[in-house]
C-alpha positions in Angstrom: 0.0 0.0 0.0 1.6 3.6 -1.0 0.4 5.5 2.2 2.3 8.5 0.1 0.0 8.5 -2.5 -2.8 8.4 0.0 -4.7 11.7 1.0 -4.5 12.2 4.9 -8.0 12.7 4.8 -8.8 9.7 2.7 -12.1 7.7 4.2 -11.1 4.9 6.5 -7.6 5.7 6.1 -6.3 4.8 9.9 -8.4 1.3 9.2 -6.2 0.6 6.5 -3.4 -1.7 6.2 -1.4 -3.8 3.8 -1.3 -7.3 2.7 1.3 -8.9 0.2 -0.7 -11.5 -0.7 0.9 -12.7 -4.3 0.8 -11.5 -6.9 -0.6 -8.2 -5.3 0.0 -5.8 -2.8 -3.5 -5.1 -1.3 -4.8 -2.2 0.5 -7.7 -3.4 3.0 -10.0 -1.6 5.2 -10.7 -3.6 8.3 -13.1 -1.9 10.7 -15.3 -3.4 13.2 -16.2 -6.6 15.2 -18.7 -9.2 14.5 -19.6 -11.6 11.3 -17.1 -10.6 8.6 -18.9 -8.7 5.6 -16.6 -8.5 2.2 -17.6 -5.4 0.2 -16.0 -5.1 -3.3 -16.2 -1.3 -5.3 -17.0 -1.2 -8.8 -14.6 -0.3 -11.4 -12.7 3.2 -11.4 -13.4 3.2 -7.9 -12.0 1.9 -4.4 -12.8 1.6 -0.9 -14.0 4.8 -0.2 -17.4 4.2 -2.1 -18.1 2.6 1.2 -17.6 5.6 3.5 -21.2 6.2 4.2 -22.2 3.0 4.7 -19.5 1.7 6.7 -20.4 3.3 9.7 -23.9 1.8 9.7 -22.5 -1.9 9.2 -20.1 -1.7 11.8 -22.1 -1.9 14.6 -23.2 -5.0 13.4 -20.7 -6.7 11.6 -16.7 -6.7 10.7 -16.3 -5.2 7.4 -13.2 -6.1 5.2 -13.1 -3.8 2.3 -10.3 -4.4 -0.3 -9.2 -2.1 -3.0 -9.2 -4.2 -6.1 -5.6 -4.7 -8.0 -4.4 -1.2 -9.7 -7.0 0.3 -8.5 -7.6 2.9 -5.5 -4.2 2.0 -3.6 -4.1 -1.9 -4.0 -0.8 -2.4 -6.3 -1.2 -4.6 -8.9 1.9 -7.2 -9.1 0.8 -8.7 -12.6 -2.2 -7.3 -15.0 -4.4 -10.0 -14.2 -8.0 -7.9 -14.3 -10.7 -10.4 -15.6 -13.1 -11.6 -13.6 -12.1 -15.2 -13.2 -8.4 -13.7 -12.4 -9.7 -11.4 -9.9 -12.1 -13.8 -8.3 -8.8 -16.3 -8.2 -6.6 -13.7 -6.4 -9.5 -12.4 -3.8 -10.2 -16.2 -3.3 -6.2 -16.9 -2.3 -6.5 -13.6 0.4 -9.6 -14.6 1.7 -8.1 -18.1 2.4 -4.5 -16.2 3.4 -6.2 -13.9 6.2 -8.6 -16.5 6.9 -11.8 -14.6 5.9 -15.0 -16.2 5.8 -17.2 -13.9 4.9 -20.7 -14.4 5.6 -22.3 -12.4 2.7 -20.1 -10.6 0.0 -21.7 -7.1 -0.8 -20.6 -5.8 -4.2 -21.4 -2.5 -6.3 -21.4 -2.5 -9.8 -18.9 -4.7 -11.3 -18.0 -5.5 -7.8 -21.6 -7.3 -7.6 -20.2 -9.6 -10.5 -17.1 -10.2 -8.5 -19.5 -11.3 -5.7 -21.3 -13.7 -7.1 -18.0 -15.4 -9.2 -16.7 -15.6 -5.0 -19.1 -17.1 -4.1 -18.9 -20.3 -6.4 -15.0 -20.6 -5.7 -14.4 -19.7 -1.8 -13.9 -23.1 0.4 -16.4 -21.7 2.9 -19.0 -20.2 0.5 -20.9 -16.5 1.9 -24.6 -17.4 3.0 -25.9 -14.9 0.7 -24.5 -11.9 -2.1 -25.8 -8.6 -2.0 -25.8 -6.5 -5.3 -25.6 -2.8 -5.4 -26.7 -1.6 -8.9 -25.0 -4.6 -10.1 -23.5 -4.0 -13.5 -23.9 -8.3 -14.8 -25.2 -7.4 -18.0 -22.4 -6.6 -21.2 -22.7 -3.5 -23.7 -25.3 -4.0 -25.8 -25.1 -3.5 -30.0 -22.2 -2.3 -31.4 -20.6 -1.3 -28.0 -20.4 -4.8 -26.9 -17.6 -5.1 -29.3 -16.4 -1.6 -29.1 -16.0 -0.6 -25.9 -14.0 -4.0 -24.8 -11.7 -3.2 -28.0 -11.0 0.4 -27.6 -10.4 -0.3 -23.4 -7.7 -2.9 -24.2 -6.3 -0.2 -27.1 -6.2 2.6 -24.1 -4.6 -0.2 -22.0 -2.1 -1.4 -24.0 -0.6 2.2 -24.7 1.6 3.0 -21.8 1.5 7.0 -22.7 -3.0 6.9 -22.4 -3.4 6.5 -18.9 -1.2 9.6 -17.8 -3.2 11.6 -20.7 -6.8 10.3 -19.4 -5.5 11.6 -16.0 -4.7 14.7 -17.1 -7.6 15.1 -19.3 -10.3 13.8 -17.1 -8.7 14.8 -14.0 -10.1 18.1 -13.0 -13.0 18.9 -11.4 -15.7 20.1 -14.3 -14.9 16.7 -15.8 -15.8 14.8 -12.8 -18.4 16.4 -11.6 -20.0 16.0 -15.0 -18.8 11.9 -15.4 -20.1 11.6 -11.8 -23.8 13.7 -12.9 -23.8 11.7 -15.1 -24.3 8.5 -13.3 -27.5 9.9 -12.2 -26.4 10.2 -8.4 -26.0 13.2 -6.5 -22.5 13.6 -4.4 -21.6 15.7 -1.6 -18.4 18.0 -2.5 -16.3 15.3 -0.4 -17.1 12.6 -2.3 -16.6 14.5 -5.5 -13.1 15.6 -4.5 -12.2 11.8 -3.4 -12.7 10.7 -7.3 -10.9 13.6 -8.2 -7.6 12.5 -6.3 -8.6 9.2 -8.3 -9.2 9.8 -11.6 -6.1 12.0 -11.3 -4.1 9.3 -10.9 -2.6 7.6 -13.7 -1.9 4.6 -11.7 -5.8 3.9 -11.0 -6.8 5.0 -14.7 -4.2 2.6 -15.9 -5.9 -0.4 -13.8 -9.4 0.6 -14.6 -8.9 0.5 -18.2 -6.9 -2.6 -18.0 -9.8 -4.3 -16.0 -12.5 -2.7 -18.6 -10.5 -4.3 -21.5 -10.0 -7.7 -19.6 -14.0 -8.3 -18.1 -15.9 -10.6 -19.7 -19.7 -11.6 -18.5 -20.8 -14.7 -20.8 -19.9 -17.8 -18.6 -21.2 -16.0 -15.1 -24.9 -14.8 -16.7 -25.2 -18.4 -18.3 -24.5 -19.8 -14.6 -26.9 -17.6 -12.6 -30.1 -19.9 -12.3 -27.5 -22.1 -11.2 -26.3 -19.7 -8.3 -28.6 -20.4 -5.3 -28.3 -18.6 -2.2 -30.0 -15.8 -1.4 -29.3 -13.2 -3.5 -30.3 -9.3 -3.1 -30.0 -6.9 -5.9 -30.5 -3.3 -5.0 -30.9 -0.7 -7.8 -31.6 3.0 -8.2 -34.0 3.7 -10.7 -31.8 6.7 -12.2 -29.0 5.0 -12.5 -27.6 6.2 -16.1 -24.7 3.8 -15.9 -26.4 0.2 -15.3 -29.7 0.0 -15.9 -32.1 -1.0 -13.5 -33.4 -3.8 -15.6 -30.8 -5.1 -15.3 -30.4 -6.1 -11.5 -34.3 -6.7 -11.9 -34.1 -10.0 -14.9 -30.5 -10.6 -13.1 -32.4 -11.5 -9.7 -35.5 -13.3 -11.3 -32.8 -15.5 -13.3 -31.4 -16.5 -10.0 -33.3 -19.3 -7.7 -33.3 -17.1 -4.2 -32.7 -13.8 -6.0 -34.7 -11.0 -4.7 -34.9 -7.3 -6.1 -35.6 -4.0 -4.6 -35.9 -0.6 -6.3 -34.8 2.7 -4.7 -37.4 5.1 -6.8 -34.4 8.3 -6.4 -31.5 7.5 -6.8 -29.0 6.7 -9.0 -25.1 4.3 -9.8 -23.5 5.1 -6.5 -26.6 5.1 -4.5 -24.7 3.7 -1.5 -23.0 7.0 -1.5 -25.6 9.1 -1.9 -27.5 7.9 0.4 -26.4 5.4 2.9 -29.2 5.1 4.9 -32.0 4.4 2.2 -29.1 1.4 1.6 -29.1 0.4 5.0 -32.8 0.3 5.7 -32.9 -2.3 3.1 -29.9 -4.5 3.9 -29.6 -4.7 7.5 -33.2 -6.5 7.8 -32.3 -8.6 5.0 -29.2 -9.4 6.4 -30.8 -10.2 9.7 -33.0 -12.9 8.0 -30.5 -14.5 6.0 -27.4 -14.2 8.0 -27.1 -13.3 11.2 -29.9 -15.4 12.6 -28.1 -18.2 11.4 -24.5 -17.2 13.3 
């Protein structure tokens, strides 16, 4: 973990600390006593998604947060970004630290990354949470698109310093972040300023764009059966709220609940709406079970 290129400031930041569990160098927020939650961020972002709903959890449970590899202030020790790779890697530092989570909470692409943990980890999570859960691929021509021009960006060493650069000051973000169709406080706005700033983070995200690949996990969701919750905002303009909705009535125990103002990082924008949802659910499908 480079604590130099971390903000003093940064959420969580005395929570933090740092794993070498191979082939990355992970940076973990660990806050809290109880049964162990896992909550993974969605791409182009990191462990300070959860800042607002962190506090509310804890209480309750132990939350391990991990920044995924090149991204946020995990460092990546080989460009291994897919989803199977990533779900390999989390799955060897779960079983390293000897974390067995008891539901796996993910946002956006995170949500994906839940549900492929879930199949692999020795002691499996009782249930997966999804927080506008991004398991559907670009549809049309930017299926095939996208993917290509991510892995172009990536492949170019001099792009990510340019997208930094470029995207990296604050009319830019507070426009990519409007429009996501959530609303963020000016501290959260500056916290994806410091990232998207960073070339180091861009670099990983565009890697991980060019890299993710949805086929074999939406073919295997009826197959998936523990309880599964997916939450979305119905102004999300980044993942659809369809979306969540057919992904949850493909899946045996997969329930789905809509938050009528919200939008993509609705967990940041409003925590407790979240929270009203999950801790009840949790409650039934978890904790009464510890």
């Amino acid at each position: 973990m480079d604590l130099d290129r971390m903000p003093p400031d940064w959420p969580g930041r005395g929570f933090m600390r740092r794993i070498d569990c191979a082939p990355h160098q992970w940076c973990v927020l660990d806050q809290g006593e109880g049964p162990t939650l896992l909550l993974l961020h969605g791409a182009g972002g990191s462990t300070h998604s959860w800042r607002n709903l962190v506090p509310l959890l804890t209480p309750h449970y132990r939350v391990v947060a991990p920044d995924l590899p090149g991204q946020g202030f995990t460092k990546a020790g080989s460009r291994r970004f897919s989803l199977e790779a990533m779900a390999g890697d989390m799955a060897a530092l779960c079983q390293a630290e000897g974390w067995r989570p008891v539901a796996i909470i993910g946002h956006s692409a995170g949500a994906a990354l839940a549900l492929r943990l879930s199949e692999i980890l020795l002691t499996p999570p009782r249930a997966v949470v999804g927080v506008n859960a991004a398991l559907g691929n670009f549809e049309g021509t930017a299926g095939w698109l996208f993917p290509l021009i991510a892995k172009m960006l990536a492949l170019n060493p001099f792009i990510p310093p340019m997208a930094a650069r470029l995207f990296g000051v604050e009319d830019r973000v507070r426009r990519l972040i409007g429009s996501t169709g959530s609303d963020l406080d000016e501290a959260g706005l500056r916290q994806y300023l410091t990232l998207i700033s960073d070339h180091v983070h861009v670099d990983g995200t565009l890697a991980m764009m060019a890299q993710w690949r949805l086929d074999a996990l939406q073919r295997r969701l009826p197959a998936i059966d523990l309880p599964a919750l997916l939450i979305a905002g119905a102004k999300d303009g980044t993942v659809p709220a369809r979306i969540s909705r057919e992904a949850a009535a493909r899946m045996p125990l997969g329930e789905y609940v809509e938050l009528p103002r919200l939008g993509h990082l609705a967990h940041e924008e409003n925590a407790a709406a979240v929270t009203a949802i999950l801790l009840p659910w949790l409650e039934k499908h978890v904790t009464s079970e510890t």
